[in-house]
C-alpha positions in Angstrom: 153.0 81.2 134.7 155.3 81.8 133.8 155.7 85.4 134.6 157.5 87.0 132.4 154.9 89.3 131.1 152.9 91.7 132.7 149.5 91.9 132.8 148.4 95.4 133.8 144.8 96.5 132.5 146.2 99.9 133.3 149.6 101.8 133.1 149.1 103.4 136.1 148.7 100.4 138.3 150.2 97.7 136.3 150.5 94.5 134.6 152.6 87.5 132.5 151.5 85.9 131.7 149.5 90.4 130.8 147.9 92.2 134.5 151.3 92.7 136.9 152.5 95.3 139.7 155.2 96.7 138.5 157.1 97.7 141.7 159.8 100.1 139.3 157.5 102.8 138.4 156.5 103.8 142.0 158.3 106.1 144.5 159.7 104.7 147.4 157.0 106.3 149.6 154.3 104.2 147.3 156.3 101.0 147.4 156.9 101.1 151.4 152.7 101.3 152.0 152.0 99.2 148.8 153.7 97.0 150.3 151.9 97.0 154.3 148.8 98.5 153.1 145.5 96.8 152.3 144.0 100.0 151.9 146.2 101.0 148.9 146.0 97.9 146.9 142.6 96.9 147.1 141.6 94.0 147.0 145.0 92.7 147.1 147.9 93.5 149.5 151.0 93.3 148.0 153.6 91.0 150.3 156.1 92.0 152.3 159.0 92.7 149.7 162.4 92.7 152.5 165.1 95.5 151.8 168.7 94.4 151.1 170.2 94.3 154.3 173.3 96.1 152.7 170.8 99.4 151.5 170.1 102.4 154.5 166.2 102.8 155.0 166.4 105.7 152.8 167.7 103.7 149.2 165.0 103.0 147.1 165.3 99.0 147.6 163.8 98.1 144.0 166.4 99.8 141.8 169.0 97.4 140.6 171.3 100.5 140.4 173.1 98.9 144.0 175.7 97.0 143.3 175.3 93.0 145.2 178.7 92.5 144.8 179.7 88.8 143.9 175.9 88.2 142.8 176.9 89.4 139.6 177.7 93.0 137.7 174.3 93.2 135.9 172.9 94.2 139.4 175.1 97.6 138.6 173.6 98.4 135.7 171.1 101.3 134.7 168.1 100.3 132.4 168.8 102.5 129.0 165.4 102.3 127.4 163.1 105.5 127.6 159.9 104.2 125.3 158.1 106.8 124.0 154.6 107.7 124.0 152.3 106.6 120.7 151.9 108.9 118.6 148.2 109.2 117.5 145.2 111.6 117.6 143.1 110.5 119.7 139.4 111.9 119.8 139.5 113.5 123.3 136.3 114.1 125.8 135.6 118.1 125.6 133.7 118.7 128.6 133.2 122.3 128.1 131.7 121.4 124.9 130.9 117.4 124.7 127.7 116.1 126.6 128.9 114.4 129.4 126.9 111.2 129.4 128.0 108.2 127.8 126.7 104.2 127.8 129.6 103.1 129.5 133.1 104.3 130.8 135.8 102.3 130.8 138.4 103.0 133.3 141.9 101.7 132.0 143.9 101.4 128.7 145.3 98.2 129.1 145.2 95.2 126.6 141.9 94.5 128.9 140.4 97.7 128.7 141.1 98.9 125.1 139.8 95.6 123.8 136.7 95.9 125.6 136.3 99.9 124.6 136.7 98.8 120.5 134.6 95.7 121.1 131.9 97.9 123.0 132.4 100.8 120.2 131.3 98.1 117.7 127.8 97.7 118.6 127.3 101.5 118.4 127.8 102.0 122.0 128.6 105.3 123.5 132.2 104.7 124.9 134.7 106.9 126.9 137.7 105.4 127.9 139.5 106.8 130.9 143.3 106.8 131.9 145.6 109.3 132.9 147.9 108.5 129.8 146.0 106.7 127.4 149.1 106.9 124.9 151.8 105.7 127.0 153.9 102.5 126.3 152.8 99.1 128.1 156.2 98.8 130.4 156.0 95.0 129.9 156.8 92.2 127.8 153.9 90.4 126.8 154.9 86.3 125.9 152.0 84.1 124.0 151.6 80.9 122.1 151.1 81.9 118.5 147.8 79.9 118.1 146.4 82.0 121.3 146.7 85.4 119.2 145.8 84.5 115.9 142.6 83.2 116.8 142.0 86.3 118.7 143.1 87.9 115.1 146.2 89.7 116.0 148.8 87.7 114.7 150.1 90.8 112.8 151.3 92.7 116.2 154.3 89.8 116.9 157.8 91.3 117.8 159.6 87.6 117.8 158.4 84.2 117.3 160.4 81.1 117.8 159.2 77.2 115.9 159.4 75.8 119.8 159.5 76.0 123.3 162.2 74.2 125.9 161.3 73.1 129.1 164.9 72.4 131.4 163.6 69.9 134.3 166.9 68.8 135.5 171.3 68.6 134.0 169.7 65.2 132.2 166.2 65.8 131.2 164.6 68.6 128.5 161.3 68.5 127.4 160.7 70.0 123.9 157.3 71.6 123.2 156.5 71.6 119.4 154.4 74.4 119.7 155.3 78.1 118.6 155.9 80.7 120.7 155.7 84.6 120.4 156.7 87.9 121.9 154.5 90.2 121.5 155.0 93.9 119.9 153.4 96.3 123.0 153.3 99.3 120.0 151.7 97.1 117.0 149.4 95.9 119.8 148.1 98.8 121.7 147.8 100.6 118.6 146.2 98.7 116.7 143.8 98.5 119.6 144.1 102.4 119.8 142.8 102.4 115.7 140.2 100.5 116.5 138.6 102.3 119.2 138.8 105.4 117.3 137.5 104.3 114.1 134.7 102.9 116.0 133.9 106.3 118.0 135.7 105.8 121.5 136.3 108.8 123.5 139.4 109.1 125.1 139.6 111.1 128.6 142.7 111.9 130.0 142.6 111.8 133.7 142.6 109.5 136.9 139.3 108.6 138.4 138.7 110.0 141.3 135.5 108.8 142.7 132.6 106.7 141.3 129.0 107.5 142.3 126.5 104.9 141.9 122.6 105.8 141.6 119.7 103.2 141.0 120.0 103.6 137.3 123.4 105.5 136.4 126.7 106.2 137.7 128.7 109.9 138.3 132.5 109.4 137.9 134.3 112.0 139.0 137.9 113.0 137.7 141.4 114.6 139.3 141.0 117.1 137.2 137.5 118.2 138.2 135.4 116.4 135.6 132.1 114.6 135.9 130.5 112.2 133.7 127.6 110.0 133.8 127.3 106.9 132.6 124.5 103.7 132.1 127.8 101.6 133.2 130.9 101.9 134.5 133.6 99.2 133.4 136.9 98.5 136.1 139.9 97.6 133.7 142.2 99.6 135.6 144.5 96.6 137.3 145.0 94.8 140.5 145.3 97.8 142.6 141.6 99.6 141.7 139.7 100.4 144.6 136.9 100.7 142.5 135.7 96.5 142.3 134.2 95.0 145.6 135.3 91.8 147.1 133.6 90.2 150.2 134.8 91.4 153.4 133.7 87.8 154.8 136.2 85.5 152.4 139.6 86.0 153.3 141.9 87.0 150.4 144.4 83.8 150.4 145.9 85.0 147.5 149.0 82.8 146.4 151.8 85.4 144.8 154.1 84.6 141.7 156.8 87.3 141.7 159.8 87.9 139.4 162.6 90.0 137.7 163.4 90.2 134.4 166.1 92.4 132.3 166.4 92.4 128.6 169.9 92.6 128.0 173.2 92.8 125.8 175.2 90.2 126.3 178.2 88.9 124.8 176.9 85.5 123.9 174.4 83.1 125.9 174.2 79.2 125.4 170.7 78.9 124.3 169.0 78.0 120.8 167.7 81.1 118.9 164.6 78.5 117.4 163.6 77.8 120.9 162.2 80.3 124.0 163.0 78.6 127.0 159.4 78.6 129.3 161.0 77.1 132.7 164.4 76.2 133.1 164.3 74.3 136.7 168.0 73.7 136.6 170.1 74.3 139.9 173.0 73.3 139.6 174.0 77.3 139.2 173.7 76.8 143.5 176.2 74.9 143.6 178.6 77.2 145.6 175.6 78.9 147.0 174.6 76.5 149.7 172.3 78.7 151.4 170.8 79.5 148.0 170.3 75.9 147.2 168.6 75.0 150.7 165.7 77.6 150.2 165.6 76.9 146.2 164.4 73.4 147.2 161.8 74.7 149.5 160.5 77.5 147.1 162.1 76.6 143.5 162.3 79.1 140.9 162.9 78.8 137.5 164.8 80.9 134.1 162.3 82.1 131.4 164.2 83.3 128.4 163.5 84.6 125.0 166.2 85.0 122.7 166.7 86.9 119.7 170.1 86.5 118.7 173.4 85.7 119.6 173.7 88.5 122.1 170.2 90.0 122.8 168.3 88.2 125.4 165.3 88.8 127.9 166.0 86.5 131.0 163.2 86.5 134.0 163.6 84.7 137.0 160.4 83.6 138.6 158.7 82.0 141.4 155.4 80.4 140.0 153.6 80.7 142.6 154.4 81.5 146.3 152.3 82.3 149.8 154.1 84.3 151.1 155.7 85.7 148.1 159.5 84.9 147.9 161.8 87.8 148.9 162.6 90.4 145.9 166.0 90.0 146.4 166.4 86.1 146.7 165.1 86.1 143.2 167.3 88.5 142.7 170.7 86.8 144.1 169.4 83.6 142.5 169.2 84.7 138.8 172.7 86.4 139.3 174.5 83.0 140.3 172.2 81.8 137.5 173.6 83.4 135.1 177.1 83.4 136.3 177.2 79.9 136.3 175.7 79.9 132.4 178.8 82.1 131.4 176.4 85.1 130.2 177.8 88.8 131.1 175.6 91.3 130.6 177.1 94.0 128.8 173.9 96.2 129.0 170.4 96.4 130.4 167.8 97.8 127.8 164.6 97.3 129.9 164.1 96.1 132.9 160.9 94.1 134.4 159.8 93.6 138.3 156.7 92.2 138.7 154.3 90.8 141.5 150.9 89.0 140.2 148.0 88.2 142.8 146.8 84.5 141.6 143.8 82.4 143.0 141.7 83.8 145.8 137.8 85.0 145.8 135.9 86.3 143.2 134.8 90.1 143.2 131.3 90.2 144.7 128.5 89.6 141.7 126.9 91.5 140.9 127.9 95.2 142.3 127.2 98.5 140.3 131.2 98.3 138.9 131.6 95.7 136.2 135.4 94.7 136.5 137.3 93.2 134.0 140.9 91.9 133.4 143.2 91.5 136.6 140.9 92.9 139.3 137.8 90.7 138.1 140.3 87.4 138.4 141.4 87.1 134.9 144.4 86.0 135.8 144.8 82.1 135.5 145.3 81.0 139.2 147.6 77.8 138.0 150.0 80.1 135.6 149.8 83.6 135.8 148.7 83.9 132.3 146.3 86.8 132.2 147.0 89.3 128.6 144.9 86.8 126.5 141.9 85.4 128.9 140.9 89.4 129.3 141.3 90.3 126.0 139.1 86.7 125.0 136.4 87.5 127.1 135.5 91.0 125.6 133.7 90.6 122.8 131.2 88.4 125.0 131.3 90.9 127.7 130.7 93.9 125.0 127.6 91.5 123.6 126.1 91.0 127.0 125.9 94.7 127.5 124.9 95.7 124.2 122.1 93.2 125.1 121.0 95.3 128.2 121.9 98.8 126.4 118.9 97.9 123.8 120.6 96.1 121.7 118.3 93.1 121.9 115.1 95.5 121.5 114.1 96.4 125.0 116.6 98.7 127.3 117.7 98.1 130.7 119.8 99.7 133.8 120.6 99.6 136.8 121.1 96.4 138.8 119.4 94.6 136.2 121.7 95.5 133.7 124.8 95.4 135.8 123.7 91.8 136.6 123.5 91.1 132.6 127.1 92.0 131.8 128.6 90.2 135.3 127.3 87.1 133.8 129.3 87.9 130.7 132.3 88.6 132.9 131.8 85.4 134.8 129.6 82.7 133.0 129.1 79.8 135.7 131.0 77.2 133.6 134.0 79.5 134.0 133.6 80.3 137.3 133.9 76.0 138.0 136.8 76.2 135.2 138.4 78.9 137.8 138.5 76.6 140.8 139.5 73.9 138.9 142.9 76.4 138.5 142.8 77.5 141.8 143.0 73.6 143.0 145.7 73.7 140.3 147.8 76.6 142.4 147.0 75.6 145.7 148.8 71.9 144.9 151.5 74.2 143.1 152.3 76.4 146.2 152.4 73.3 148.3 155.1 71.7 146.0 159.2 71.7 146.4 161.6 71.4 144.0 161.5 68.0 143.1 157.6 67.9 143.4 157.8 70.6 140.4 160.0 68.2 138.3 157.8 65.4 139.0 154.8 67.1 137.7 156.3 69.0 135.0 157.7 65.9 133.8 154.2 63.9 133.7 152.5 67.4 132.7 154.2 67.8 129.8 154.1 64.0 128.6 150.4 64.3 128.6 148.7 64.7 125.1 149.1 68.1 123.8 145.2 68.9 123.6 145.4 68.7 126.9 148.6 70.9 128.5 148.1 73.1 125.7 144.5 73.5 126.2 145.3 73.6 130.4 147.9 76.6 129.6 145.5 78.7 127.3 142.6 77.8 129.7 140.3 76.6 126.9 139.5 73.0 128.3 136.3 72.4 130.1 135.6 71.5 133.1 135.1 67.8 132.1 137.9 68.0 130.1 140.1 69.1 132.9 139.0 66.0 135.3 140.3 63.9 132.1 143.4 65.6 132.5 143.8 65.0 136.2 143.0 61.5 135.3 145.5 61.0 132.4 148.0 63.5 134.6 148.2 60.7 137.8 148.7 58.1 135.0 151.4 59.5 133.5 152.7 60.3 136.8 155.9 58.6 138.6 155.7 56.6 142.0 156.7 59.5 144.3 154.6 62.2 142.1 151.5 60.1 142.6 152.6 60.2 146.8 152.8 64.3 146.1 149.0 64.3 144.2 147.8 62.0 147.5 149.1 63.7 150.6 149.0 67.3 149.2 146.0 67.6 147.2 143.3 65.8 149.1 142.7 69.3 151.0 142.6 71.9 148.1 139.9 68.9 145.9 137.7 69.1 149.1 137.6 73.2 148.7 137.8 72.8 145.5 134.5 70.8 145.5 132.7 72.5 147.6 133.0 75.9 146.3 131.8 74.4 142.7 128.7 72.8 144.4 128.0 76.4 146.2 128.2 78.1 142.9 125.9 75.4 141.5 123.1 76.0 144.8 124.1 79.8 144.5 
């Protein structure tokens, strides 16, 4: 939701709130069709991201090494961080002297992927995990609530955790959330992740699927580097942008698109609390001066997320929560540069920097097809926040049960579509598919919202109980439990918020209903 984080099952194609495009990686050439081409980001087209008009067609338009002149000298700045790659040995495929036939292959070493390659490793599977650079960093910041992790049992791989979390709605009204907040460490993470998958027999292959082959009762994946292998089942945790997983060519895509840009920074002091992260500062009165600024920022509002660590290390991402079409690269941009102007925060130097575009809401994949997805390209993403690193990496272990299940682990093998069909229904059990469009109905009132309609909701959201906005932001209620919420939500909610829940949600409830009754019939 708050997208600070990237989700990316992959670190080829990317991923806040865990599986994100990151736009900085890419050549220009890549960028330009990403960007126009449906082809190239299946299922999801990216938006059309507009150049500055002060850059020739020939400057790479997502560098912040261009200056923007009075939108503020961070612009100039060169990220100085060069991560470097993990260092462990990883037990590599030989395929001059390994069989080539596994149980399953998982394509992708993201938080989605490695979790499901351990978790699959544990039932005495026979996993290989593919990606072209299985030991490279995660290029982005991962932000959770602490209570999220440690019940997944990782609350040793925290970077920074802060006591509470500050919600900004206006100059005269905070909201404080007493309910801790962590970033997460993308090395104590990954390798832990990494440790596991080894000491439970995963095979690592380094190299980018090519092609995958589906026969009635196995699967050929073929490699850039000339390699075969066959597998029972083939896994898709390689990010928004794999053309592997199938979506109906019948439902249109609708996708709703939160993008932001985010810079960890030196700065020589800030004015927030180092015991509190900031999750959405809503503030505007940074537009002061910026008139044409302001105009659109009432229209499509975006708000500050900030983590700090100190007195002068910060990481600031602006963000639009959720946008169709996607707000302009550079208006976010411009508007975090007056933003930060106007807060009295220079930026001495850029350490990392984050720019991000996350595909929320829209279809399902088709189920079942012979390509199991998980992570970002099955929909992991929650289509109300953007929050995607912890639903993937929750649903593993009942994905990696479902399909030891059909590998024999329940006494009687099975393959083919029969199996395929098994581990879907782990992927996407019905109760969570009706918990989905419940968040979908959630973004589509979002999207439909200005910047005082955010304020009013915020405001009434966050006065709720917390069992239910933290249990609506971790995406652990039911569906039951989320028609209380709507329920208590519209009671807590002022006169003209209650006008906003009439006139512009009537529409997305109807689809909203419908498509949970057609699941239901389905």
């Amino acid at each position: 939701m708050f997208s600070m984080v990237a989700i990316l099952d992959s670190p080829l194609e990317h991923t806040h709130f865990p599986h994100f495009i990151t736009l900085e990686k890419l050549p220009q050439t890549s960028i330009t069709s990403m960007a126009n081409s449906q082809a190239l980001l299946s299922p999801f087209s990216l938006p059309q991201l507009p150049s500055s008009p002060i850059h020739s067609p020939s400057t790479n338009h997502f560098q912040i090494h261009c200056s923007f002149g009075k939108f503020g000298n961070f612009l100039d700045l060169k990220p100085e961080s060069k991560p470097e790659p993990l260092k462990l040995d990883l037990p590599l495929f030989h395929p001059y002297s390994d069989r080539s036939r596994f149980d399953v292959v998982v394509i992708g070493a993201g938080p989605a992927g490695l979790r499901l390659a351990e978790q699959l490793g544990g039932f005495g599977i026979k996993v290989c995990c593919m990606d072209p650079s299985p030991l490279s960093p995660w290029p982005n910041n991962y932000g959770v609530w602490v209570d999220e992790f440690e019940a997944l049992g990782f609350q040793d791989c925290f970077h920074k955790t802060w006591p509470m979390a500050t919600v900004y709605l206006s100059d005269r009204k905070v909201k404080y959330l007493d309910r801790p907040y962590a970033q997460v460490s993308r090395k104590k993470l990954k390798m832990k992740l990494m440790e596991e998958c080894v000491r439970k027999g995963v095979k690592f292959h380094k190299a980018k699927v090519w092609e995958i082959k589906h026969q009635e009762f196995e699967s050929s994946v073929s490699c850039n580097d000339g390699t075969e292998i066959k597998a029972n089942l083939v896994i898709d945790a390689s990010g928004f942008a794999s053309k592997f997983t199938e979506y109906s060519k019948s439902k249109p895509r609708n996708c709703g698109f939160q993008i932001a840009h985010g810079i960890l920074a030196e700065v020589e002091r800030h004015p927030f609390d180092l015991n509190k992260m900031v999750l959405m500062d809503w503030r505007d009165t940074h537009l002061g001066n910026e008139p044409y600024l302001r105009q659109d920022n009432k229209k499509s509002p975006t708000f500050l997320y900030a983590m700090p660590f100190d007195s002068n290390l910060i990481f600031m991402e602006e963000t639009s929560l959720v946008g169709r079409p996607a707000l302009p690269y550079t208006e976010v941009k411009r508007r975090m540069a007056a933003r930060l102007r106007h807060l009295g925060i220079k930026v001495k130097r850029i350490l990392e920097e984050e720019k991000c575009v996350i595909p929320m809401g829209g279809p399902l994949p088709e189920m079942p097809q012979a390509a199991v997805a998980a992570g970002g390209v099955a929909g992991m993403v929650n289509p109300a926040t953007g929050y995607a690193v912890v639903g993937g990496m929750a649903a593993a272990p009942r994905v990696a049960r479902m399909a030891a299940e059909g590998l024999g682990g329940g006494g009687r093998m099975i393959r083919g579509r029969a199996l395929q069909g098994r581990v879907w229904e782990g992927v996407w059990p019905m109760e969570k598919r009706s918990v989905r469009e419940f968040y979908c109905f959630g973004m589509e009132t979002l999207v439909r919202l200005d910047l005082d309609g955010m304020r009013r909701f915020f405001d009434a959201f966050f006065d709720l109980e917390p069992f239910y906005w933290e249990g609506f932001l971790s995406s652990r209620l039911s569906l039951w439990e989320l028609v209380m919420l709507s329920l208590s939500l519209y009671g807590h909610a002022s006169l003209m918020s209650k006008v906003d829940i009439l006139t512009k949600c009537p529409l997305p409830l109807f689809k909203m209903m419908a498509n949970i009754t057609l699941q239901a019939l389905g």
